[in-house]
C-alpha positions in Angstrom: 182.8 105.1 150.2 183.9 103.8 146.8 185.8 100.4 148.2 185.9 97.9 146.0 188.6 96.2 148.1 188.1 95.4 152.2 189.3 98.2 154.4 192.6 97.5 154.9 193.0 96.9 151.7 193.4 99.0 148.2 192.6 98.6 144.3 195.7 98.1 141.5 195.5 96.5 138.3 192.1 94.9 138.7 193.0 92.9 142.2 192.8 94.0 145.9 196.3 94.4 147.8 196.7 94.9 151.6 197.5 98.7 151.1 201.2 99.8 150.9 200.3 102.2 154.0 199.7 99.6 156.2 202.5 97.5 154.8 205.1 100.0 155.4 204.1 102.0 158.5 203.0 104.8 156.3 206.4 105.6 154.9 205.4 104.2 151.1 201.6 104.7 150.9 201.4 104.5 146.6 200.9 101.1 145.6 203.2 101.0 142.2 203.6 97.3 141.7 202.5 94.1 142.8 205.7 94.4 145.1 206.5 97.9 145.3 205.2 101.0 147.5 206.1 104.7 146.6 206.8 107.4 149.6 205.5 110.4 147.3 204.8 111.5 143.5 206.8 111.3 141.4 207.5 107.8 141.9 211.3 106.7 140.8 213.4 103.9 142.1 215.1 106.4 144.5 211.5 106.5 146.9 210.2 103.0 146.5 210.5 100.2 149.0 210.1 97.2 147.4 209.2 93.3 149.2 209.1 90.2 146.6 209.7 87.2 149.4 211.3 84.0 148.9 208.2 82.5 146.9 207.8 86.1 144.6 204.3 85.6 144.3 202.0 85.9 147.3 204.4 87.0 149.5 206.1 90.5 150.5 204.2 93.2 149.3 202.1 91.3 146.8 199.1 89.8 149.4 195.4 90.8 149.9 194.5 92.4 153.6 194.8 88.7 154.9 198.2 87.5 154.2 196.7 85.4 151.1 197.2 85.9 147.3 195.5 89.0 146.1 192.4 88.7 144.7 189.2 90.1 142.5 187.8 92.9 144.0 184.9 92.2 146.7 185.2 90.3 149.8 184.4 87.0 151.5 181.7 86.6 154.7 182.8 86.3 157.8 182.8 82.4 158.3 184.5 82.1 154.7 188.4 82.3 154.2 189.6 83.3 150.5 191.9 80.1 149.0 192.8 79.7 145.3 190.7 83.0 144.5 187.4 81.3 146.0 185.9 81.9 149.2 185.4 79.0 151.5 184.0 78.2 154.5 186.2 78.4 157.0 188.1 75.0 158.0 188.3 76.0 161.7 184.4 75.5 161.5 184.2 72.6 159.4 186.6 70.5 160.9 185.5 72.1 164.7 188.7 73.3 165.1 191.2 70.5 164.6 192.3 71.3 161.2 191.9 75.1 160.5 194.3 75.8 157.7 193.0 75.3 154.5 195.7 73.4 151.9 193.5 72.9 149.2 190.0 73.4 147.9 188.9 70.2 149.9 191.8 69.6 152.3 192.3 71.2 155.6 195.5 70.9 158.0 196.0 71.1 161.5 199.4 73.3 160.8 200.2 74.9 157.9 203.5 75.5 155.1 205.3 72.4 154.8 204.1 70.1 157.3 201.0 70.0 155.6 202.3 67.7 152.6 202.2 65.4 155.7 199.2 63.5 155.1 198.6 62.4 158.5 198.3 66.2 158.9 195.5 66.7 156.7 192.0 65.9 155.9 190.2 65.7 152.6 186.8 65.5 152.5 184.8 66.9 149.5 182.2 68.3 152.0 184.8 70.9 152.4 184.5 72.1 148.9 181.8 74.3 150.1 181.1 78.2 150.7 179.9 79.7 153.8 176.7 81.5 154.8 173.0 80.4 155.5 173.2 78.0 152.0 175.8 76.2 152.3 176.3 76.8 148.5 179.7 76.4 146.4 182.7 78.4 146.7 182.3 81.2 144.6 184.4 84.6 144.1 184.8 87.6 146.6 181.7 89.4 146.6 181.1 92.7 145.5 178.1 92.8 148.1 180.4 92.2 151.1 181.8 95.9 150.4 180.3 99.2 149.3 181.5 99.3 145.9 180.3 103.5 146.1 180.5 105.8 142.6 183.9 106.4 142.8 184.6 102.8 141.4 181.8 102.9 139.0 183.5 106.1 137.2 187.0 104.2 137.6 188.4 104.3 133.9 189.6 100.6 133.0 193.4 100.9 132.3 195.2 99.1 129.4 196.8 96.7 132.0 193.4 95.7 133.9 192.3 92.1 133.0 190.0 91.1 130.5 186.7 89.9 131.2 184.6 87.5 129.7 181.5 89.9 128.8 184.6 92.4 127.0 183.6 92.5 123.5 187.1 92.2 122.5 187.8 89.0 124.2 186.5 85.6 122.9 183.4 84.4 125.2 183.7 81.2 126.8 181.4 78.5 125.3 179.5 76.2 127.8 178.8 73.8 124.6 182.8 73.1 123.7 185.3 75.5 121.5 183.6 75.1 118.5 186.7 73.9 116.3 188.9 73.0 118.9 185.8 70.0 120.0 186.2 69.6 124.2 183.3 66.8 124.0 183.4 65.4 127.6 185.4 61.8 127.6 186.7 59.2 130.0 190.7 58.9 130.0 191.9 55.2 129.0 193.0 53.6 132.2 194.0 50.1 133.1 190.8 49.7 135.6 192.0 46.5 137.2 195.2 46.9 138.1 194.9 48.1 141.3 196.0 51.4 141.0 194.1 54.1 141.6 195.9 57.1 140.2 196.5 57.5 136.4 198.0 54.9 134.8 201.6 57.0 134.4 201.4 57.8 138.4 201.7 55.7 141.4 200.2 56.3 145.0 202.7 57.9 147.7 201.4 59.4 150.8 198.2 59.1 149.7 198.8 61.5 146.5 199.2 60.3 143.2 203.0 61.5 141.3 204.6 60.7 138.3 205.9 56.9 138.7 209.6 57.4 139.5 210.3 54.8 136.7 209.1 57.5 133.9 211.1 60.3 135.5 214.1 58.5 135.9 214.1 56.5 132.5 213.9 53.4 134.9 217.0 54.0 136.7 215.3 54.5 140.2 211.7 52.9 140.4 210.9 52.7 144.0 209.9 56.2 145.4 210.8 56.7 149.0 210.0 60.7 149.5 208.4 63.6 147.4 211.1 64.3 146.4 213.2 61.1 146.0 213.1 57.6 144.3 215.6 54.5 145.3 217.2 51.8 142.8 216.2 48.9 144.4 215.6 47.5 148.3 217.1 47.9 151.1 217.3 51.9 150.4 220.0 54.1 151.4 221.5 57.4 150.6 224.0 56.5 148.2 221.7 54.5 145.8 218.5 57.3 145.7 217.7 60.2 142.8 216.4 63.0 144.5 215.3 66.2 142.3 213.3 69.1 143.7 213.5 72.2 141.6 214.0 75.5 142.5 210.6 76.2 144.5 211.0 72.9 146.2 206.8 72.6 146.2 205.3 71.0 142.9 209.2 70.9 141.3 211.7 67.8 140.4 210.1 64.4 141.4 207.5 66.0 143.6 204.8 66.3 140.2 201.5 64.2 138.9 202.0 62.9 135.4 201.1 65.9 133.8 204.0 68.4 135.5 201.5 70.0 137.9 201.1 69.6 142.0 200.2 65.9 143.0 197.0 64.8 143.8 194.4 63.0 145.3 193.8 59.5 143.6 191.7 59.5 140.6 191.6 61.6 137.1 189.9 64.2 135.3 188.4 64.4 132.2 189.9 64.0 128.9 189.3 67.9 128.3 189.7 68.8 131.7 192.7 69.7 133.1 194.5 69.5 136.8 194.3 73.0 139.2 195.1 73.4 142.9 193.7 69.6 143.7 190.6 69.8 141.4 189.0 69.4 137.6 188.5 72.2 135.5 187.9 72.5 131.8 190.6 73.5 129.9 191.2 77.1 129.5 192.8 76.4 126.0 189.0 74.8 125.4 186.7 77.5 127.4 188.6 80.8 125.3 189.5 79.0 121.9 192.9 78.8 122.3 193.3 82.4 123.0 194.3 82.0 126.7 195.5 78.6 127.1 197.0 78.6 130.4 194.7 78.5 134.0 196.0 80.5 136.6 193.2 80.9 139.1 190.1 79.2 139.1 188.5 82.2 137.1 191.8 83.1 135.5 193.1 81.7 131.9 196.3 83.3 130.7 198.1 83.8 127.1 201.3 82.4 128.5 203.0 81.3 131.6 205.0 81.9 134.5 205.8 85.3 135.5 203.8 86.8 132.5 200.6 85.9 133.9 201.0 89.0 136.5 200.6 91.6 134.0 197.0 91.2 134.2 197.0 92.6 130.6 197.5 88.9 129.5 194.7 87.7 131.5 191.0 86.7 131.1 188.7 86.1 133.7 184.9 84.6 134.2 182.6 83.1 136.5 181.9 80.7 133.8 185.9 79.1 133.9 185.1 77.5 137.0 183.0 74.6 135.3 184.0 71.1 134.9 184.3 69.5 131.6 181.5 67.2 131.7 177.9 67.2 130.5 175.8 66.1 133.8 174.7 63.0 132.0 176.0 60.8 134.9 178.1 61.2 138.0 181.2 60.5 136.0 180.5 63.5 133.9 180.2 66.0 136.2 179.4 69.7 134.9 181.6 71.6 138.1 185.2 71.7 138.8 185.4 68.6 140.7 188.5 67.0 143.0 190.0 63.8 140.7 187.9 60.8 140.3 188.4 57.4 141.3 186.2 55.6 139.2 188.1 56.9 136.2 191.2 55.1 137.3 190.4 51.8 138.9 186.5 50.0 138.7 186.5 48.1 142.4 182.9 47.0 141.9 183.9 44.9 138.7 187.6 44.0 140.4 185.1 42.2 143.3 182.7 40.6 141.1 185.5 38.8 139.2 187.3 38.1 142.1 183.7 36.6 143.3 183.2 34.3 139.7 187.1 33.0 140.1 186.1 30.2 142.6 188.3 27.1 140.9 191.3 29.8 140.3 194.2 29.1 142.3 193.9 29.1 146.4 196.9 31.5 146.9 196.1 33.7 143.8 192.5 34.4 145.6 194.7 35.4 148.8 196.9 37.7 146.6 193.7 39.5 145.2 192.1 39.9 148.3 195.3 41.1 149.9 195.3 43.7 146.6 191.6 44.9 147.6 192.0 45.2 150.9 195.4 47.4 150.2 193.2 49.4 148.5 190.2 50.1 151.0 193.4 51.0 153.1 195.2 53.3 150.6 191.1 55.2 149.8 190.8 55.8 153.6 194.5 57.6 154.1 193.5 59.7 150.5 
């Protein structure tokens, strides 16, 4: 029937919206924006309904048939859920019910919005970083297979505004080996490895999620963080002697960050040429397209700039072959797919216990200190 999109959805600028006629109650039917509808041609201001939301992106008018972001034409199977621009398995199955929101590419929640940044809500488990059907393989794109793409879409002309793809001729192709000039060699980030931290050095664990140490983002002036979104001068803390910052979207904003500006995250780190996107490790766009499209915005999406920009898909570049880790394989700390942050990158336990284990004449209450320090941190693994 020439879908590309599900049935209750439609086709503009290269991603699948829920359509504008089911959106509206059939007053608007033409789709002319990511957040606008149009009653009849011509289309002017004076017939369109517009919907932007609170959030402007993935909300109003600019959502797939399912409520969620729009997304690459195709569709997911039926015990898959589209998160990030991947399809899942479904978290009401993996979690048999109890968590069956999905919050991240490995976390489900048992509610969803912001109660979810509760940890005690969620769940992590990189078992859940999985797609759905008889293989159990990895999450992977909407499938064109899961609709009847038809004629119609094959004759489609591409517009000026649709986005690039990897295999266009006028686009740089990504390189599996590294950017050529711009090296990307896979390499372990210089962490303090026995300091009993397990997030990047320039973060500190809160809630089980690692965010830029209050003490950096404060220029030392409040060093004891005692919310998301809020860090205290010194103990006891009260209202009058706390720093709270948190930004105009109030997710991922002010104090609520990881050390690089983006969304905090599980303990661990990426890659040296990997870089941080919804919870997990990618190679770096600026890396996979030689500089030409610096900036992820999806797991299959790089993008010449940032911010609102990135919706005119005319700036945008997307593969199958972006959603790669930036390691080579040659151990399990050089992993070659997008992975969640690792642990072993940030704090060696199995070295921390062997020299605890040699240090028999040290000091009786330092040995008490340092076991008090590991078990803290078999505490602080199981909450992450």
């Amino acid at each position: 029937d020439g879908r590309a999109c599900r049935l209750n959805e439609e086709l503009h600028a290269g991603l699948c919206y829920k359509k504008c006629a089911l959106l509206t109650d059939g007053e608007a039917p033409i789709r002319t924006s990511s957040w606008t509808c149009c009653a009849a041609h011509p289309c002017s201001p004076a017939n369109e309904i517009g919907k932007a939301g609170m959030t402007i992106m993935c909300t109003g008018y600019d959502i797939a048939g399912d409520g969620s972001c729009p997304h690459d034409p195709g569709a997911c199977l039926e015990d898959e859920e589209l998160h990030a621009g991947l399809c899942f398995k479904r978290c009401a199955l993996l979690t048999q019910g109890l968590r069956p929101f999905r919050a991240g590419p490995s976390t489900c929640c048992d509610s969803h919005g912001l109660s979810c940044m509760n940890p005690h809500h969620g769940q992590t488990n990189i078992d859940f970083f999985v797609g759905g059907g008889a293989d159990g393989s990895k999450p992977h794109p909407p499938q064109h297979s899961a609709v009847e793409p038809g004629p119609e879409a094959e004759r489609e002309p591409e517009e000026a505004s649709s986005p690039r793809v990897a295999e266009d001729a006028s686009s740089p192709a990504p390189s599996a080996e590294g950017p050529g000039a711009l090296g990307g060699l896979p390499s372990k980030p210089k962490e303090s490895m026995h300091d009993g931290n397990v997030c990047d050095d320039q973060e500190e664990l809160y809630g089980g999620l690692c965010y830029a140490r209050c003490s950096v983002l404060t220029h030392g002036q409040a060093t004891i963080r005692t919310s998301s979104w809020t860090c205290c001068t010194a103990h006891p803390c009260y209202p009058w002697n706390q720093f709270g910052s948190v930004g105009t979207s109030l997710l991922c904003k002010g104090y609520d960050v990881s050390a690089d500006g983006a969304c905090p995250h599980e303990p661990g780190a990426c890659l040296v040429n990997e870089e941080l996107y919804m919870g997990m490790c990618y190679k770096k766009c600026r890396l996979l397209t030689d500089g030409a499209y610096p900036y992820r915005t999806a797991p299959l999406t790089c993008c010449k700039t940032h911010g609102l920009a990135c919706l005119n898909a005319g700036n945008d570049m997307t593969s199958k072959d972006f959603d790669v880790g930036g390691g080579d394989g040659s151990d399990d700390l050089s992993p070659t797919a997008a992975h969640p942050p690792l642990e072993q990158l940030t704090e060696d336990e199995e070295e921390d216990e062997q020299e605890e284990d040699g240090d028999e004449e040290g000091d009786a209450e330092e040995t008490d200190v340092q076991d008090d320090a590991m078990v803290m941190k078999r505490r602080l693994r199981a909450v992450a």
